[in-house]
TORPA-4810 file (N, C-alpha, C, O; in nm, 3 decimals):
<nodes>
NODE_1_3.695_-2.625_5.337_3.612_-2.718_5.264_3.527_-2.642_5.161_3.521_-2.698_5.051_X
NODE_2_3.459_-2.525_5.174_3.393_-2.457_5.085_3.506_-2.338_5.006_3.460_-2.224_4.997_X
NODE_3_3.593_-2.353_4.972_3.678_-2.314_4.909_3.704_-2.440_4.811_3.718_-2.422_4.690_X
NODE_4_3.707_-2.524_4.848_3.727_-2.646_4.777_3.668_-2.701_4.688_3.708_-2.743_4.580_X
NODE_5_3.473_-2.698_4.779_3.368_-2.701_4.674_3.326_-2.598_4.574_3.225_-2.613_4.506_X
NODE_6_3.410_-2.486_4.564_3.372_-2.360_4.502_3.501_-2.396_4.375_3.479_-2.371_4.256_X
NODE_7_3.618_-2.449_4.420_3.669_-2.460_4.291_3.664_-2.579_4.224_3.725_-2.596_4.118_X
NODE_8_3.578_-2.685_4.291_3.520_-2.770_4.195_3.407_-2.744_4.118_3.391_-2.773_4.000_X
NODE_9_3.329_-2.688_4.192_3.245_-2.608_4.084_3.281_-2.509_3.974_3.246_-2.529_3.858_X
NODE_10_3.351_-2.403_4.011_3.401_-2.327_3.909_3.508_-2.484_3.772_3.487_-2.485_3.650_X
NODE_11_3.577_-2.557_3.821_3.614_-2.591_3.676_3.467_-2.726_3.635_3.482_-2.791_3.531_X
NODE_12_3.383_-2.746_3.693_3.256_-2.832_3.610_3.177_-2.712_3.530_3.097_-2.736_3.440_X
NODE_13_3.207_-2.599_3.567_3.148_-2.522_3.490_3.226_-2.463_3.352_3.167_-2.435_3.248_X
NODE_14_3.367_-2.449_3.373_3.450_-2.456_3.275_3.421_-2.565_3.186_3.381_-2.521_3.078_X
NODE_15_3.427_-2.699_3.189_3.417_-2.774_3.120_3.291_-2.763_3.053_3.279_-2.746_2.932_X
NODE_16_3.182_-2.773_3.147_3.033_-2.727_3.037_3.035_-2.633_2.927_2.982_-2.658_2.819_X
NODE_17_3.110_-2.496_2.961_3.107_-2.405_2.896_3.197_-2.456_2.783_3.153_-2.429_2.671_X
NODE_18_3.327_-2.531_2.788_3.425_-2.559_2.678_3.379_-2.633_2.579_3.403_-2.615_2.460_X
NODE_19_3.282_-2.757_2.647_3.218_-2.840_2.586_3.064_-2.798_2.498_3.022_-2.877_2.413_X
NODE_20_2.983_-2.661_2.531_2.900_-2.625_2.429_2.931_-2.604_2.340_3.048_-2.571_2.318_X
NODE_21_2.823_-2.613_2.231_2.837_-2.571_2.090_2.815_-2.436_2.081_2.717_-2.377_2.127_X
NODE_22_2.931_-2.376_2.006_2.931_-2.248_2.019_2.839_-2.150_1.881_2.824_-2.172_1.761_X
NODE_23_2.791_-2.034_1.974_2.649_-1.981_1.865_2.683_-1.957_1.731_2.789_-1.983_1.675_X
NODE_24_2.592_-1.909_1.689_2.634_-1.908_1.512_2.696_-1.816_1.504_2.697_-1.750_1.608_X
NODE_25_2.764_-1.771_1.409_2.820_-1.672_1.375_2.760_-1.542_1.382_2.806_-1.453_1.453_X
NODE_26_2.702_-1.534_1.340_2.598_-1.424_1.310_2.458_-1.431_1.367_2.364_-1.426_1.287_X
NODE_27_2.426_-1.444_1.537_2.285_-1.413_1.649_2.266_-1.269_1.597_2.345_-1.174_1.589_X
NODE_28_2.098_-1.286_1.554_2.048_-1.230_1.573_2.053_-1.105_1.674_2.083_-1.165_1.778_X
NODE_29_2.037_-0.926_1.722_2.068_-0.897_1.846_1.883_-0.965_1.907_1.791_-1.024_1.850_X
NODE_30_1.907_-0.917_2.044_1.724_-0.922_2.126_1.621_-0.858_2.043_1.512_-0.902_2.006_X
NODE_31_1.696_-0.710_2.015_1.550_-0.649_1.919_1.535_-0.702_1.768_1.451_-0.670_1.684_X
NODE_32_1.606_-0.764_1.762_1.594_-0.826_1.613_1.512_-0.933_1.595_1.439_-0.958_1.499_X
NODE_33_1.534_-1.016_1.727_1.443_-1.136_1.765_1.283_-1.107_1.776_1.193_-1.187_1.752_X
NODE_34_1.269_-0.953_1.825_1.119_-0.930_1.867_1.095_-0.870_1.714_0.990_-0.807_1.707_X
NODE_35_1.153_-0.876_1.620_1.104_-0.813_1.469_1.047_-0.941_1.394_1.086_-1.057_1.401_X
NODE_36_0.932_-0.878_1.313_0.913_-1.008_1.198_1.011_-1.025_1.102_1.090_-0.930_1.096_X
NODE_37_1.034_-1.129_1.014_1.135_-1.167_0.975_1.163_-1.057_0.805_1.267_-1.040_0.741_X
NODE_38_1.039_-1.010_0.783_1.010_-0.923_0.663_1.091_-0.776_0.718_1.172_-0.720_0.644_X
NODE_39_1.062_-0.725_0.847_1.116_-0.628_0.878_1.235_-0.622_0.946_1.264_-0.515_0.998_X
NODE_40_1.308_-0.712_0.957_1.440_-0.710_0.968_1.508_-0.708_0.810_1.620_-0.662_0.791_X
NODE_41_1.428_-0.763_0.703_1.501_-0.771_0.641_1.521_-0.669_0.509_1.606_-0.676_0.421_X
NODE_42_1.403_-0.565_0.528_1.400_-0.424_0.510_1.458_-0.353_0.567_1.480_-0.243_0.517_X
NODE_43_1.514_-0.390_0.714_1.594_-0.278_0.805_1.728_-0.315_0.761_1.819_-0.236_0.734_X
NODE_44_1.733_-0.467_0.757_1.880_-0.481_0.723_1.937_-0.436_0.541_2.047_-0.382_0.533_X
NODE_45_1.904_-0.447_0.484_1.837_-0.413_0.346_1.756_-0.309_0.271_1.687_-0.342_0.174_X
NODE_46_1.766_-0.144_0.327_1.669_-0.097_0.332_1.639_-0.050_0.147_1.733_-0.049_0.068_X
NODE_47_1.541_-0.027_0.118_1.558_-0.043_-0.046_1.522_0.130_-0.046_1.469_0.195_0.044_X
NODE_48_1.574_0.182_-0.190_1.577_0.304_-0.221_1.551_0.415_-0.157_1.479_0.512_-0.183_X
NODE_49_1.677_0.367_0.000_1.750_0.523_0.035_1.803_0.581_-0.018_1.887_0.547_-0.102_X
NODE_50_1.763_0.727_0.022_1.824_0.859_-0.039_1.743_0.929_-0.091_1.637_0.869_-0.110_X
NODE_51_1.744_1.064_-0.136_1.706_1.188_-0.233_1.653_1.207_-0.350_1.718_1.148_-0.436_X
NODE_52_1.590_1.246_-0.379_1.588_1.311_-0.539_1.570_1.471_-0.485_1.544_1.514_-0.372_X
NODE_53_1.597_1.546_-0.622_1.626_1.692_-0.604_1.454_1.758_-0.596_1.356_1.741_-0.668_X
NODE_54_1.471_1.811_-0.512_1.316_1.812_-0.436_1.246_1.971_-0.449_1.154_2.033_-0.395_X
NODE_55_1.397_2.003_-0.601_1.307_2.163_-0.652_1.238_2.135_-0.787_1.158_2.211_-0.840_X
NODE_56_1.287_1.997_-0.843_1.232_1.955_-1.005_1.052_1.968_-0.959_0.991_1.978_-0.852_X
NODE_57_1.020_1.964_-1.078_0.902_2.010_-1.044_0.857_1.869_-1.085_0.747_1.917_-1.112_X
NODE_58_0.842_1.746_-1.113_0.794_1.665_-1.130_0.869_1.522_-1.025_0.884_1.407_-1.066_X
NODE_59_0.898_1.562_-0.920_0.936_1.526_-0.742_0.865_1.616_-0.661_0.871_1.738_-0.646_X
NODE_60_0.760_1.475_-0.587_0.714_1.494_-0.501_0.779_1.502_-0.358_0.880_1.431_-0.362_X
NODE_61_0.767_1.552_-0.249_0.834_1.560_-0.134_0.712_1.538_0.016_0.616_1.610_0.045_X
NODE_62_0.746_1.451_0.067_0.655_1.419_0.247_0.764_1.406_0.307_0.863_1.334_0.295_X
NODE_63_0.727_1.501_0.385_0.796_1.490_0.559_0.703_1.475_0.675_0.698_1.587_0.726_X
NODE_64_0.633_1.399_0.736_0.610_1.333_0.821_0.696_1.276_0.931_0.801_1.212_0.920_X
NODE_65_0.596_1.333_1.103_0.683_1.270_1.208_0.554_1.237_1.277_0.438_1.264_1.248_X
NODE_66_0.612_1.165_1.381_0.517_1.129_1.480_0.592_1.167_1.658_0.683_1.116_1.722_X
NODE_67_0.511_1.262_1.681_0.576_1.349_1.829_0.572_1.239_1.916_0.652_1.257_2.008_X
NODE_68_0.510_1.128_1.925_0.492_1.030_2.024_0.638_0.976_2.077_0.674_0.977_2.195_X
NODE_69_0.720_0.926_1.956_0.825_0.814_1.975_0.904_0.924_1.859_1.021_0.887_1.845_X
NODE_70_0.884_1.001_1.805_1.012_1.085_1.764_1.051_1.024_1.607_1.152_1.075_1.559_X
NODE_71_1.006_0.957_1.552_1.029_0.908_1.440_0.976_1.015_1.383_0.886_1.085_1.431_X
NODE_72_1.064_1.038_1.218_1.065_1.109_1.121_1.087_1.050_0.982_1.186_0.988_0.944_X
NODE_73_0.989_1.077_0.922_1.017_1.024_0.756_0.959_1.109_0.657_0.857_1.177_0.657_X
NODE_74_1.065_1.086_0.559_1.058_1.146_0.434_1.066_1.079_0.294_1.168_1.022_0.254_X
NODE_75_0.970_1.087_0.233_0.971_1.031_0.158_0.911_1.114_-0.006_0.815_1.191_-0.012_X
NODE_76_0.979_1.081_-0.100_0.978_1.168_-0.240_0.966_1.030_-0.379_1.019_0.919_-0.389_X
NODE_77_0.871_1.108_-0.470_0.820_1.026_-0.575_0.904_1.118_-0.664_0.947_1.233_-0.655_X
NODE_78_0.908_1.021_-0.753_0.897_1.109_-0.907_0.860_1.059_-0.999_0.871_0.939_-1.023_X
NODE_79_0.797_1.163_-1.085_0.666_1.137_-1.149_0.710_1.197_-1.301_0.763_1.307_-1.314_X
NODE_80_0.670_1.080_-1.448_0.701_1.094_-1.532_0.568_1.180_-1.635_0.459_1.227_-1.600_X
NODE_81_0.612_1.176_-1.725_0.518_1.298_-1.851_0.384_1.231_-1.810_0.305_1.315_-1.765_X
NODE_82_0.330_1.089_-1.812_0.241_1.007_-1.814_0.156_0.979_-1.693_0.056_0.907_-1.693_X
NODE_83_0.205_1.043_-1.588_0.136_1.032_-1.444_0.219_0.921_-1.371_0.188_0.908_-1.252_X
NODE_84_0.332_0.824_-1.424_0.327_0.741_-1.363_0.473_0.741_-1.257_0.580_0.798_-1.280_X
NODE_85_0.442_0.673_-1.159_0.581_0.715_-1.048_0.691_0.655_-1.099_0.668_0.538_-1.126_X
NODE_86_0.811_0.692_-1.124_0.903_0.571_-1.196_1.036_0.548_-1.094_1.128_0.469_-1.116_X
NODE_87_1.023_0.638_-0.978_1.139_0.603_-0.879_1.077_0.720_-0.736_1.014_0.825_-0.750_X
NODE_88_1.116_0.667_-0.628_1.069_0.680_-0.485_1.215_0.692_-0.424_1.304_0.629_-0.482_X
NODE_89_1.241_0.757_-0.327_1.349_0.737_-0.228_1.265_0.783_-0.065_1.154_0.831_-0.044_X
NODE_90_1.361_0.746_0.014_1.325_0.741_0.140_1.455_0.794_0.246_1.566_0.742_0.252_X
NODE_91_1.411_0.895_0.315_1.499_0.912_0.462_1.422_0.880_0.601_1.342_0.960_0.650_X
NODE_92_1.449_0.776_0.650_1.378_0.776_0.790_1.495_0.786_0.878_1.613_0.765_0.849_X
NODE_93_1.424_0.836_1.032_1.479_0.868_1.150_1.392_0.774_1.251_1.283_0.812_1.294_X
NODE_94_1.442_0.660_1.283_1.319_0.592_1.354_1.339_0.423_1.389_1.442_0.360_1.362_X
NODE_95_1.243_0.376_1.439_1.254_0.270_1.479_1.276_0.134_1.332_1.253_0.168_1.216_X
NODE_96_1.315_0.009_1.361_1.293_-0.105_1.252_1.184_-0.074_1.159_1.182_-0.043_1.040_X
NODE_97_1.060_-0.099_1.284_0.930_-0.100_1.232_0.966_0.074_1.096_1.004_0.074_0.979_X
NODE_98_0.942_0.151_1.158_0.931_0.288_1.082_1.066_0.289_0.928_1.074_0.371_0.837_X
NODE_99_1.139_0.187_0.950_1.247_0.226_0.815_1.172_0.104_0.743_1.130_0.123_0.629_X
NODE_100_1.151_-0.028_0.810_1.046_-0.138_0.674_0.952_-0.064_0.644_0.900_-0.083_0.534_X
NODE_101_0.911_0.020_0.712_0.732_0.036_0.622_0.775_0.155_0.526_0.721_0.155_0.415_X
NODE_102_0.871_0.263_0.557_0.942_0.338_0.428_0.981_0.307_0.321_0.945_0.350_0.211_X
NODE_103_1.101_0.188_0.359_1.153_0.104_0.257_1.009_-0.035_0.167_1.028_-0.111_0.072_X
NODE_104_0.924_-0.021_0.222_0.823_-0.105_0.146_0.736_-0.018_0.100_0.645_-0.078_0.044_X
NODE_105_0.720_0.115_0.098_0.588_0.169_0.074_0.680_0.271_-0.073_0.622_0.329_-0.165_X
NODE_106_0.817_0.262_-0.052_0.909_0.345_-0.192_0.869_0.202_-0.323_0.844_0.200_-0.444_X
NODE_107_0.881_0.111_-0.227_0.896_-0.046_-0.355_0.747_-0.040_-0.393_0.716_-0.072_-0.508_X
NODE_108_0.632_0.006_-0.288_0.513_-0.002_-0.375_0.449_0.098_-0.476_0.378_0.082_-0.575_X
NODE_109_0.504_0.213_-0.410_0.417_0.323_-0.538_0.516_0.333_-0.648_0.477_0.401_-0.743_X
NODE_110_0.650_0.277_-0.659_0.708_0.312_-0.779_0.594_0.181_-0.921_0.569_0.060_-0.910_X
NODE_111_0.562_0.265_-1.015_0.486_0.187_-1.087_0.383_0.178_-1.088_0.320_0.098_-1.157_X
NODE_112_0.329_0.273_-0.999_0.198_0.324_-0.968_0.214_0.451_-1.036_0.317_0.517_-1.050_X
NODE_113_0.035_0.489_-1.097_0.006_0.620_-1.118_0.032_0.653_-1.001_0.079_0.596_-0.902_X
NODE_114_-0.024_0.803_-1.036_-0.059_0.895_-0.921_-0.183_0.871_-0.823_-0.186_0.897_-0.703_X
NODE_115_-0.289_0.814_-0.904_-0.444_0.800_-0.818_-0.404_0.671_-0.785_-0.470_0.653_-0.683_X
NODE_116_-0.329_0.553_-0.805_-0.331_0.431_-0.758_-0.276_0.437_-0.641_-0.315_0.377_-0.541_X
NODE_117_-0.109_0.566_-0.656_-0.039_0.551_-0.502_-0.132_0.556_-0.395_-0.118_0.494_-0.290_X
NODE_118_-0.250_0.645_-0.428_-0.328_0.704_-0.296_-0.407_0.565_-0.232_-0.401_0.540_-0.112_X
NODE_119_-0.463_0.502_-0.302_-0.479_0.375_-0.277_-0.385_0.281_-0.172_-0.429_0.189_-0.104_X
NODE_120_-0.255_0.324_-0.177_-0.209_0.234_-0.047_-0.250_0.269_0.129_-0.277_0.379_0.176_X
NODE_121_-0.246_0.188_0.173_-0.317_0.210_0.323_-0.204_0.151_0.452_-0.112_0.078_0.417_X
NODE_122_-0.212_0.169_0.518_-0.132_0.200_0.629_-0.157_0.047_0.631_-0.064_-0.014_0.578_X
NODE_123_-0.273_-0.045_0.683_-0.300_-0.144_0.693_-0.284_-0.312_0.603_-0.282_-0.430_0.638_X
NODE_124_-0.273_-0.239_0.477_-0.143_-0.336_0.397_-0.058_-0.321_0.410_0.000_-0.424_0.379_X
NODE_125_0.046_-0.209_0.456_0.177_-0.223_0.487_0.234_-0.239_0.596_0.355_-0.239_0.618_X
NODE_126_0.102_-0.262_0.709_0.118_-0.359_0.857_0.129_-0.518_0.815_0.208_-0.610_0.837_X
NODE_127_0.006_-0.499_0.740_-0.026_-0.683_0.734_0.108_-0.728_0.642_0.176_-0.826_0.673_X
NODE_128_0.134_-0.655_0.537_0.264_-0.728_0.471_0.408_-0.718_0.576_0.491_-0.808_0.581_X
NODE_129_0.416_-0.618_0.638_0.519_-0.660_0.778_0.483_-0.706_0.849_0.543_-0.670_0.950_X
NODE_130_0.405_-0.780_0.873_0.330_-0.833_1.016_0.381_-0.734_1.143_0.467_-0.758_1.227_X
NODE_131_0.313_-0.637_1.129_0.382_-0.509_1.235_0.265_-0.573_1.336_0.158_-0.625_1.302_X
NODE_132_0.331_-0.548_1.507_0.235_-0.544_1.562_0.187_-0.442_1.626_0.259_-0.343_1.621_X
NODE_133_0.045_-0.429_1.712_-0.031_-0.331_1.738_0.088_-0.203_1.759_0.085_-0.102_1.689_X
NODE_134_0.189_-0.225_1.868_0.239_-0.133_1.915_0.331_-0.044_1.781_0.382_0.068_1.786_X
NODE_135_0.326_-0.122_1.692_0.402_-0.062_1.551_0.320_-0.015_1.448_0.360_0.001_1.333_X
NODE_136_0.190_0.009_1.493_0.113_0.021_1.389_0.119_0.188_1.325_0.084_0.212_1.210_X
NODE_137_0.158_0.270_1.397_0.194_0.381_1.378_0.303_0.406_1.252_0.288_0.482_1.157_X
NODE_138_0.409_0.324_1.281_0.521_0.311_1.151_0.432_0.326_0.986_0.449_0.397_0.887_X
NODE_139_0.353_0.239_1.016_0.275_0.207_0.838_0.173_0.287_0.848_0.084_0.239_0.777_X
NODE_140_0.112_0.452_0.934_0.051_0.457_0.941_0.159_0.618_0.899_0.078_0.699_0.854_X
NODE_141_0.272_0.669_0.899_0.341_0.726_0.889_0.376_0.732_0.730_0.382_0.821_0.645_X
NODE_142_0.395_0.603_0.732_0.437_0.529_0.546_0.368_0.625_0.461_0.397_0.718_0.386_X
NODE_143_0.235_0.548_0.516_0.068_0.606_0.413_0.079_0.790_0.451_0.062_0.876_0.365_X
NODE_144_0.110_0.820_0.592_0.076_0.973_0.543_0.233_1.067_0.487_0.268_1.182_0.514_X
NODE_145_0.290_0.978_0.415_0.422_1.040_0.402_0.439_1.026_0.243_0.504_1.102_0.171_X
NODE_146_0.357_0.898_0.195_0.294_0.868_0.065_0.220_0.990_-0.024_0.247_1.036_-0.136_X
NODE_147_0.073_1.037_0.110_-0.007_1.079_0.064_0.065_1.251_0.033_0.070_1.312_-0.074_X
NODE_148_0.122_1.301_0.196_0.253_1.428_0.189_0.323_1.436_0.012_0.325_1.530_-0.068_X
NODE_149_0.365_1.314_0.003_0.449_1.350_-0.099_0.351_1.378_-0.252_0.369_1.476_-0.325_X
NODE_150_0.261_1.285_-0.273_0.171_1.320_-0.356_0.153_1.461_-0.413_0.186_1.520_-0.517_X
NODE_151_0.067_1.499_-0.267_0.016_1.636_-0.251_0.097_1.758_-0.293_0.052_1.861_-0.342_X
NODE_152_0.231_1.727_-0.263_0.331_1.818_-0.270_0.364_1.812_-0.434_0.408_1.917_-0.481_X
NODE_153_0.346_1.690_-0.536_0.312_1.682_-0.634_0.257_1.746_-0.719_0.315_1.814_-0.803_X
NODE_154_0.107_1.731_-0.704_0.052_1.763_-0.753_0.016_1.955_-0.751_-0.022_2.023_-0.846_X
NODE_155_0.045_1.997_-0.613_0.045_2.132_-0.602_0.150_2.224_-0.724_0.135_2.323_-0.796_X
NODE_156_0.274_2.110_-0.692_0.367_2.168_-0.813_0.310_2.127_-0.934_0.402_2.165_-1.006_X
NODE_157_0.236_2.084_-1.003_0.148_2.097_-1.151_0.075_2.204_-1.142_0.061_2.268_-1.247_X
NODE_158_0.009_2.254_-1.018_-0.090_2.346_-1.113_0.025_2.489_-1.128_0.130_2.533_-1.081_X
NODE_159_-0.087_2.520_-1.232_-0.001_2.660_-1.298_0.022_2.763_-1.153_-0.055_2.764_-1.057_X
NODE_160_0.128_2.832_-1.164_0.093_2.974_-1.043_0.039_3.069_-1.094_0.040_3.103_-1.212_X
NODE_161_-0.015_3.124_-0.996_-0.141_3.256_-1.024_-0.071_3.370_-1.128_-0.140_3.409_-1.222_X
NODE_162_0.082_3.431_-1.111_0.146_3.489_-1.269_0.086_3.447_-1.397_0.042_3.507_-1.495_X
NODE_163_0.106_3.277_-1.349_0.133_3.246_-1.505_-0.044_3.233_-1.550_-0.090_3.275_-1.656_X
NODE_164_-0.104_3.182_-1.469_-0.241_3.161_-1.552_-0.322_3.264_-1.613_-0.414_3.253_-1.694_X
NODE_165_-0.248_3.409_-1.539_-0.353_3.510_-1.585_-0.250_3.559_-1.715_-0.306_3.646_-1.783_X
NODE_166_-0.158_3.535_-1.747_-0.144_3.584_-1.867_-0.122_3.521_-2.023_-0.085_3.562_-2.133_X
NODE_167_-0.174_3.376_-1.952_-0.267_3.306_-2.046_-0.397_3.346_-2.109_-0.456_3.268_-2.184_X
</nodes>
């Protein structure tokens, strides 16, 4: 008898299953679901990956990690006669959160001077991903990978100690 009720159950369950509507094509995965909808679509989309040649002297270079969770980013400006940034690229090693806030922080300083990039903050590029607390590190990486690359900038402008003294 319970052999009996077991394969009436198994085909009412066949039929339920035959009879759902089947998912969309394209579900979301789980971790995609726990992302805001801005940072999936920077992860899925990531904007100006890749390089610039990082011996020109008017490319900036940041490498930034965070030992916590192992994420790594790099990120490089380049900077025209006029001070102003006219293209950014990005390499990250890292979580969703950590490749949107790369891929959004290359889209913000391009078009920026040099003193304006410094102006970006870890905390607009949370609030524009709606990162939460536990991601706040990602945009906090962005900004010091921003500021890395700057620095590395501007060091390559000043003259080297050869050249100034025989000016």
């Amino acid at each position: 008898m319970a052999a009996a009720g077991a394969g009436h159950l198994r085909r009412a369950a066949s039929a339920l299953l035959l009879r759902s509507p089947r998912p969309p094509a394209r579900e979301l995965s789980a971790p995609a679901r726990l992302y805001h909808k801005k940072v999936v679509d920077h992860y899925e989309n990531p904007r100006n990956v890749g390089s610039l040649d990082k011996t020109s002297k008017n490319v900036g270079t940041g490498l930034v990690g965070a030992p916590a969770c192992g994420d790594v980013m790099k990120l490089q400006i380049q900077v025209d006669e006029k001070g102003k940034i006219v293209d950014a690229r990005f390499k990250t090693f890292g979580c969703g959160s950590a490749i949107a806030s790369s891929s959004l922080a290359t889209e913000w300083v391009k078009g920026k001077t040099v003193e304006e990039a410094l102006t970006i903050k870890n905390t607009d590029i949370a609030k524009e991903l709606c990162l939460p607390p536990v991601k706040l590190h990602c945009s906090m990486l962005a900004e010091d990978a921003i500021k890395a690359a700057l620095a590395d900038y501007k060091l390559k402008q000043e003259p080297k100690k050869g050249e100034a003294e025989k000016k």
